[in-house]
N, C-alpha and C positions, 0 to 999 in steps of 0.2 A: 245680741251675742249670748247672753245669759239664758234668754230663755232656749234660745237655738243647740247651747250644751246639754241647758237641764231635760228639753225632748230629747236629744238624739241619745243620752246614756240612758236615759228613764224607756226608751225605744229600744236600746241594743242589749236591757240587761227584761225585755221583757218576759222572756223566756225560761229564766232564771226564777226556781219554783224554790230554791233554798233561801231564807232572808238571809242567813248566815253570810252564806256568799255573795249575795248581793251587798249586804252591807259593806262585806268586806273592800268589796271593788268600788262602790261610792268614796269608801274613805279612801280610798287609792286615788282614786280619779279627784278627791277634794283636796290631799296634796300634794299631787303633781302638778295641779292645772296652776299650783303659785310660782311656777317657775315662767308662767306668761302674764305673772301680775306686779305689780313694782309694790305693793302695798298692801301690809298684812290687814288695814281697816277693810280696805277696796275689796278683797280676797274675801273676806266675813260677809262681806257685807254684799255683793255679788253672788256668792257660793251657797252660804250655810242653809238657807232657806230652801233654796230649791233642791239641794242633794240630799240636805236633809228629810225633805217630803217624799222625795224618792227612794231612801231607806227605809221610811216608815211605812209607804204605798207598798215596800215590800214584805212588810210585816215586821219589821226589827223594830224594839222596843223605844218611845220615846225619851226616857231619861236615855238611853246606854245614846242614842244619837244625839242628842244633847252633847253628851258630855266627851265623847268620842270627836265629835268635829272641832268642838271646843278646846282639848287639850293637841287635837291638832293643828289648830291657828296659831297657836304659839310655838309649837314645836316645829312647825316649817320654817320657820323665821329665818332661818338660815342658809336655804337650802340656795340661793341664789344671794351677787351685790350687791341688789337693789332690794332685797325680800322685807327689808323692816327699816326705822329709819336710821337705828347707827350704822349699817351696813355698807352703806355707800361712804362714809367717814374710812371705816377700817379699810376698804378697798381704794379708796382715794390714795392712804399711806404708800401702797406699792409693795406693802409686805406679800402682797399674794396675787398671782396672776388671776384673771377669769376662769379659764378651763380649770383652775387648781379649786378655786373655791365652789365653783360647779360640779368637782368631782366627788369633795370633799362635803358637802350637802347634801348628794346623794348615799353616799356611804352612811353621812350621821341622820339621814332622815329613814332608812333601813334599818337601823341600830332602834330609833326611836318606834319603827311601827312594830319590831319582834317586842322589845320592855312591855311596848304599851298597852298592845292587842295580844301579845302571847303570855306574857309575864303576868300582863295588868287584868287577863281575864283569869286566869290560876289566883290570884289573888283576889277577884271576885265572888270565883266560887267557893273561897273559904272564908269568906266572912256572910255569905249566903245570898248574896245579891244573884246570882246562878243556880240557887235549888228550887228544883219548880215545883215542890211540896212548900216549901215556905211560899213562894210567890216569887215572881221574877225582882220584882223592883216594889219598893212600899206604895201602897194606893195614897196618893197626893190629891185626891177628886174631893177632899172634904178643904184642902188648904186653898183650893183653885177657886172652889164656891164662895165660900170665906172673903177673897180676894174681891171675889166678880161682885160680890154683895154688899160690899161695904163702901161708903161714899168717898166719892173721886173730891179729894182738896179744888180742884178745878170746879166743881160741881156746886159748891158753896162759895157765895161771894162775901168776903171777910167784913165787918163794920168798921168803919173806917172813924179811927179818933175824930173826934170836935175841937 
């Protein structure tokens, strides 16, 4: 099923020569598709990889996909009863019917993607993370090496007391 999503958008958005745009419709397609997931782990953990290779395969930047899918796993949380785990508690109560809170997810997860991606990139490109004379995003390729090079605790086996 997963892989069958991540060909078929990564297939329908081929044609599509702006990342801009393409990204954009990734993260669309990565929070609507939790209104057919009961489980924001299940959702991450299903989605983030492959939509996010398929934003990147479109050229959009790997931190901004990062951090973009990421602050939307949280913020869809709501969008449906079942979308997180206190969800189905508050809808248990009776305070609020189905269609009401499925309408009302849609509303607040449209609210969230104008802040996020409208608001949230105006306020990227004034702290410079958007000027492509500075550079898009800081080069991290020295902290990644760093990482890769340096010995995995699993990799040593500990002396063990007498």
């Amino acid at each position: 099923m997963i892989s069958f999503l991540a060909t078929t958008l990564k297939g329908s958005l081929g044609g599509v020569n702006n990342w801009v745009l393409g990204f954009l419709l990734v993260v669309l397609a990565y929070v609507y598709i939790h209104y057919f997931i009961a489980s924001m782990t299940a959702h991450a953990t299903a989605f983030f990889v492959p939509l996010g290779l398929v934003a990147v395969g479109m050229g959009a930047p790997v931190p901004l996909v990062v951090l973009v899918l990421g602050f939307m796993n949280s913020l869809n949380s709501g969008t449906t009863h079942y979308g997180s785990g206190p969800a189905p508690v508050f809808f248990g109560s009776g305070y609020i019917d189905q269609m009401s809170w499925w309408k009302n997810g849609l509303i607040v997860s449209v609210v969230h993607l104008v802040i996020w991606l409208g608001i949230g990139e105006i306020w990227w490109k004034v702290i410079g993370c958007g000027n492509r004379k500075v550079g898009r995003w800081p080069d991290l390729s020295h902290v990644i090496a760093t990482a890769a090079s340096s010995p995995r605790t699993s990799d040593t086996t500990p002396e063990r007391p007498s």
